[in-house]
Every structure is written in C-alpha cells, then in structure tokens.
N, C-alpha and C positions, 0 to 999 in steps of 0.2 A: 666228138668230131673225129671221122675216120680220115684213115692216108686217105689225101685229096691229090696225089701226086699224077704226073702223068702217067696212065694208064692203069692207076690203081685208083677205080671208084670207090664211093661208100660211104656213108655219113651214119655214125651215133649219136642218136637223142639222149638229150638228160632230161628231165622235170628240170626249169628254170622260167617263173614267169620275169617279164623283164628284166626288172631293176631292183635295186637294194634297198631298203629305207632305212632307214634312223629309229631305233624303236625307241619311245620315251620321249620322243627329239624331234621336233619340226623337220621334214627332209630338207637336205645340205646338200650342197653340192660335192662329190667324191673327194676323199682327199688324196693330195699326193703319195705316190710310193713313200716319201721320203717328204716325212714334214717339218716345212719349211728351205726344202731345197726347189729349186727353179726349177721351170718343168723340163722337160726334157722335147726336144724340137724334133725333127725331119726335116730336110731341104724345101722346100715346094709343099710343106704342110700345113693345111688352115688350122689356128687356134681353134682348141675346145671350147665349146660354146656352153653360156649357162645351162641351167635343168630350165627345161619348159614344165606347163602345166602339167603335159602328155609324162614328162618323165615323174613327177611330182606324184601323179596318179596311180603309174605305174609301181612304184616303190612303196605306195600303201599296199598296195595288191599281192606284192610278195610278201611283204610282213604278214597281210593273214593269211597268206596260204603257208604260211611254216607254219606258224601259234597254230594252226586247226592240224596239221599233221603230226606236231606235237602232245598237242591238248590227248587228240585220239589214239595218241600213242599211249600216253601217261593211264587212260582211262582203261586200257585192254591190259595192263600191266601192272599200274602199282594203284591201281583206284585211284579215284579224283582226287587233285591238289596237284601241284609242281613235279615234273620229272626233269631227274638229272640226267640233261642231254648228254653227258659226256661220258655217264656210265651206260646209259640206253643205248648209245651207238658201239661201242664196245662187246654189249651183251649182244648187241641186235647180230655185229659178225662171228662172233664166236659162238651161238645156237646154228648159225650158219654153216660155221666149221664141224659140226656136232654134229650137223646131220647128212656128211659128206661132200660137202664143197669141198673142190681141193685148190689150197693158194699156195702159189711157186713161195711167200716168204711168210706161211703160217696168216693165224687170224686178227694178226696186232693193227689194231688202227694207231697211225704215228702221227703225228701235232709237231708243227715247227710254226715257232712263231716267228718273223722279221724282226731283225733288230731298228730300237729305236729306242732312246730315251725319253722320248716324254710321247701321251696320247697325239691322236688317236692309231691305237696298237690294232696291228694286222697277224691274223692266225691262218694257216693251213692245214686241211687236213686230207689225206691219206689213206685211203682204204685196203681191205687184200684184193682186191681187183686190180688197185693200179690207178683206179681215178681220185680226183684231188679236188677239193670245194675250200673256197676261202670263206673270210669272216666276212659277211656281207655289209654289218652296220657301222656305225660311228663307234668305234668301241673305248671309253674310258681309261679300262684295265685290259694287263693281258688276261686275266680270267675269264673277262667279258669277251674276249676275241676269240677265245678257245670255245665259248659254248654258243661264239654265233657260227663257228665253221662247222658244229656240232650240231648244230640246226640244219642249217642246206644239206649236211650230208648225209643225216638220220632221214629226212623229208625224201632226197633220193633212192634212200636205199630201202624204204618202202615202198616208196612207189615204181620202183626197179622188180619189183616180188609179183608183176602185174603180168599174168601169162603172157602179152603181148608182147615182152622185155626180153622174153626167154627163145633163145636162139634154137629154132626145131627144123624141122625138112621145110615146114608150111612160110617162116621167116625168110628160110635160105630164097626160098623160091621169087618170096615178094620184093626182097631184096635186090637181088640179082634181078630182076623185073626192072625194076625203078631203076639201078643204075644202069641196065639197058639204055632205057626211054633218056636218061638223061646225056649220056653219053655217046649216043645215034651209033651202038657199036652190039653188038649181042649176035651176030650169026653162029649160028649152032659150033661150028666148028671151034667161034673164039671162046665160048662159055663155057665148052668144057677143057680145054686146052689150059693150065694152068701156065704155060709160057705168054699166057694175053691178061691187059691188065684185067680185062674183068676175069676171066680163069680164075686169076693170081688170086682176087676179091672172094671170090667162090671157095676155092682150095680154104683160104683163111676162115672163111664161118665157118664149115662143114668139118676144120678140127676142130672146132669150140663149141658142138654141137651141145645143149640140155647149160650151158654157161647161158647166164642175164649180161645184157651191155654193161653195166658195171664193170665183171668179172672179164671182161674182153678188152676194159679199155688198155691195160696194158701193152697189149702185143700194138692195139693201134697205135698206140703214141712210138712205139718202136719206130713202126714202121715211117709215121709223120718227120721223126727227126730225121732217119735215114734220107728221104727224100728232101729234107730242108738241108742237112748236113753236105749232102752231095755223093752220097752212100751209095747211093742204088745209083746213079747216072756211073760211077765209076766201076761200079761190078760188070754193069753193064758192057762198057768196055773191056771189059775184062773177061769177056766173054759167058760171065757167068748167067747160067738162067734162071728166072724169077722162082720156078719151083725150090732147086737150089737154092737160092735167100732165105726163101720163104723155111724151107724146112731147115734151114739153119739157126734161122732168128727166131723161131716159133719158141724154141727151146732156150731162149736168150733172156735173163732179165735186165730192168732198165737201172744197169748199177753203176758205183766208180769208175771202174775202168771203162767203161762205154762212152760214158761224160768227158772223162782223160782223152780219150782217142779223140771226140769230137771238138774239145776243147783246142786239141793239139792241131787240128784240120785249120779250126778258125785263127789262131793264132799264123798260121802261114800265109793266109790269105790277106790277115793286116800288114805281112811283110809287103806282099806284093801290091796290096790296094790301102793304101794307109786310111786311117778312120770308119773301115769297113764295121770292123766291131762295134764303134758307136751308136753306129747307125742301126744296126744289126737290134743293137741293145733297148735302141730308144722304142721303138716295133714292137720290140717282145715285151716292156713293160707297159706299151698304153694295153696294146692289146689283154695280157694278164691286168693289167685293172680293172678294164671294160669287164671280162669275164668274173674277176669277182663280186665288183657290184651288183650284176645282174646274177647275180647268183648260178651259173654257169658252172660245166665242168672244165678243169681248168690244166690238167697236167701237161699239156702240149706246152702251150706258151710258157708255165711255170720252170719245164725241165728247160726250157729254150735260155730265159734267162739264166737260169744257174751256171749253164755250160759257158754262156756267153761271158758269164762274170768270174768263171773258173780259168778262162781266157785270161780276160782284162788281170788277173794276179797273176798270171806268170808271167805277162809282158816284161819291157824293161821298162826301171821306174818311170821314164821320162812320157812314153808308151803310155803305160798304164792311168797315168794322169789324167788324159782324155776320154776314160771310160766313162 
C-alpha cells in the first residue's frame, strides 16, 4: 500500500489471496491480538461479524496457494520432500544480496514474535526491502508462527521476481497513468513538477528505478506515516516543498528515533484531545489483524501500532492505563 495522502498517489500490490486459514484445523474465526483480552471498540463501530461461507472459502484458497509456492520452491531447491521455510526465505534474500541488490540495513530477515503466554502465538516477519507479513494461521507454538510468517513472505518474495514487479521506465509510465485517471489530476505541467502530488509520486519511482515493490516498500511506509503522523501537513507550513521531503526522506530509514519523534507528536495530542491514542490504537490494531489474516503486506499499520504503544509507555501511569 502506497502514501495515499493528499496529493501523494500510488498504490503497492502484494500477492495476498484473501484470507488466512487454519492449516490442519477446520477455519476459525481470527483470534484476538491479545488472547483472551476484550476486543478492542471504536465509538460508532459495528461489532465484527462471524466468518461466512465466502470467508470459510477463501482461507482454504490461501492455504493452497502458499503450500504450491512452497512445495515449487522446495522442489527447484532441495529436491522433493519438506523445505525449511525459515532457511529458504533467508537464503532466498541473501542470493539477492549476492547478486547486487542493495538494502539501506544488509540482507537480514528479522522475526519478532508478539508477546503472549499461552497459544495461539503471533509472528512477524521483515524483509530487506522494508515489507512485513505476519503468521497467517492458528499457530500452536511460536515455531509454528515463525514458519507461517515465513510462508507469506517466501510466496511474496517470489512472486515479487515477476518482471511485472520490477519498477522500469514502462512501470513508471503505467503507473503514473493509473494515478492520473484516478486522481482526475495529471496535466503535463503537474507530472513533471515534483512540487504536485503526482510529481512528488513520479520523482519517487524514478529513484528506485530496476528495485521490485518489495524493495520500495520501505520508503512507502515512510512516507504513509509522515502523512498519518501529520509530518508532511506541518512541513508544509513550513514552507517546505515536496521535492525537498522527498529528497530528504528518500535517504531516511524507518528507525527509533523516527518512532521517538512520532511517538513524542502523539503523545501532545493525547494532552490536548484526551483518549486520542486509544482510539488511534484501536484502528491500527483491527486493521493490522485484518491485514494478517488475509495474508497482506503489512508494515504500515504494524509500525503505526508500535509508535502508538511507544506513546501509551511514556504517558503518565494514570494516562497510560487507558491504552
């Protein structure tokens, strides 16, 4: 998913057939972030509704579309029989790195699992690009969550290798096409003007030229928080211009202190608007579930909670209670 902010078009596909299933396991309906805690609400929001047939259906469907991306993996690799998803996606980015990719923090794929003490355990995973895939199924063990997040993400980053993935002149052009047509905004003078948002959208492929969406989602999710954060609205006034941002953040990764700063923004704003953060919080986690189960890429909403809950700990305790 690209900045969707105003004036910055742009949309990232991932491989994601809908939904999660349960391998082994009759489909379930998703479980809480936190099991056995209450779900978490919105004002004016309707209750989650059971899995219909449609969802039921859909969640066999991604089950065999991993196992067949798997299977094909295993079979061009180690010969028939089981492959270890969690060394295959590993090797998969570091033959990557080998043959010239270049990534802002090396070719290390990183696994964080969520805390919980007891099933069903939830894993992420991290690529050098920047994009992030959870554990899709009912996971038992954390072992078992590690090599289901190792699934979506290995299935991705194959089918990421699909010359249609890989950002050229011919991409630039379709692209910038489409967010034309959807944005009723494209006169010649704004698409090449990097001060308009499509410009801004243009400027950004056209450095990441011979890069796969994978490998770009990084800088996007940059930019998605900057506009969720309230980043860009305030540079804005500040007279700064988009090219400016833009060549400033390009070179920016999405680290601590980024987090820290943004954390520090929302924390002011619970001063001013108390339970802002809540609500903030409640948002970014259905949304990050939705996106794991359905096997989705997912680092937007992922990094959106972190920062939110890097918030909620520095509040004062009384504050923080209501996160």
């Amino acid at each position: 998913m690209a900045y969707q902010g105003k004036g910055m078009p742009g949309h990232v596909h991932n491989y994601r057939p809908a939904q999660g299933p349960s391998i082994g396991q009759p489909p379930t309906q998703v479980p809480r972030t936190v099991p056995g805690a209450p779900p978490r609400t919105v004002p004016g929001q309707q209750p989650r509704s059971h899995p219909t047939q449609a969802d039921v259906r859909t969640k066999s469907v991604l089950k065999e579309a991993v196992d067949a991306v798997v299977n094909s993996f295993a079979k061009h690799t180690h010969g028939y029989g089981r492959v270890n998803v969690v060394e295959a996606l590993q090797e998969f980015w570091q033959m990557k790195s080998s043959r010239g990719a270049d990534f802002k923090n090396g070719a290390l794929v990183v696994y964080e699992s969520q805390p919980s003490a007891s099933p069903p355990y939830v894993c992420y995973v991290t690529l050098p690009g920047g994009s992030c895939f959870g554990s899709f199924q009912k996971c038992p063990t954390k072992a078992e969550a590690r090599r289901s997040a190792a699934k979506i993400a290995l299935m991705n980053s194959v089918f990421n290798e699909h010359p249609s993935r890989k950002i050229t002149d011919e991409f630039v052009e379709k692209a910038i096409g489409d967010a034309t047509k959807s944005f009723k905004q494209g006169a010649p003078g704004e698409i090449d003007n990097p001060n308009t948002g499509i410009g801004a959208f243009r400027f950004m492929l056209e450095s990441n030229k011979s890069k796969s969406m994978l490998e770009f989602q990084e800088l996007m999710t940059v930019f998605q928080l900057l506009h969720w954060n309230g980043s860009l609205k305030a540079m804005r006034e500040r007279s700064c211009t988009r090219q400016e941002v833009l060549a400033h953040y390009s070179n920016r990764t999405l680290d601590d202190d980024m987090r820290s700063q943004m954390a520090l923004d929302w924390i002011s704003r619970e001063q001013e608007t108390p339970s802002v953060i809540s609500r903030e919080l409640a948002m970014a986690e259905q949304e990050l579930e939705s996106c794991r189960a359905a096997g989705r890429e997912l680092r937007f909403p992922k990094e959106k909670k972190d920062i939110l809950m890097l918030a909620c700990s520095q509040l004062e305790p009384m504050t923080a209670s209501m996160c």
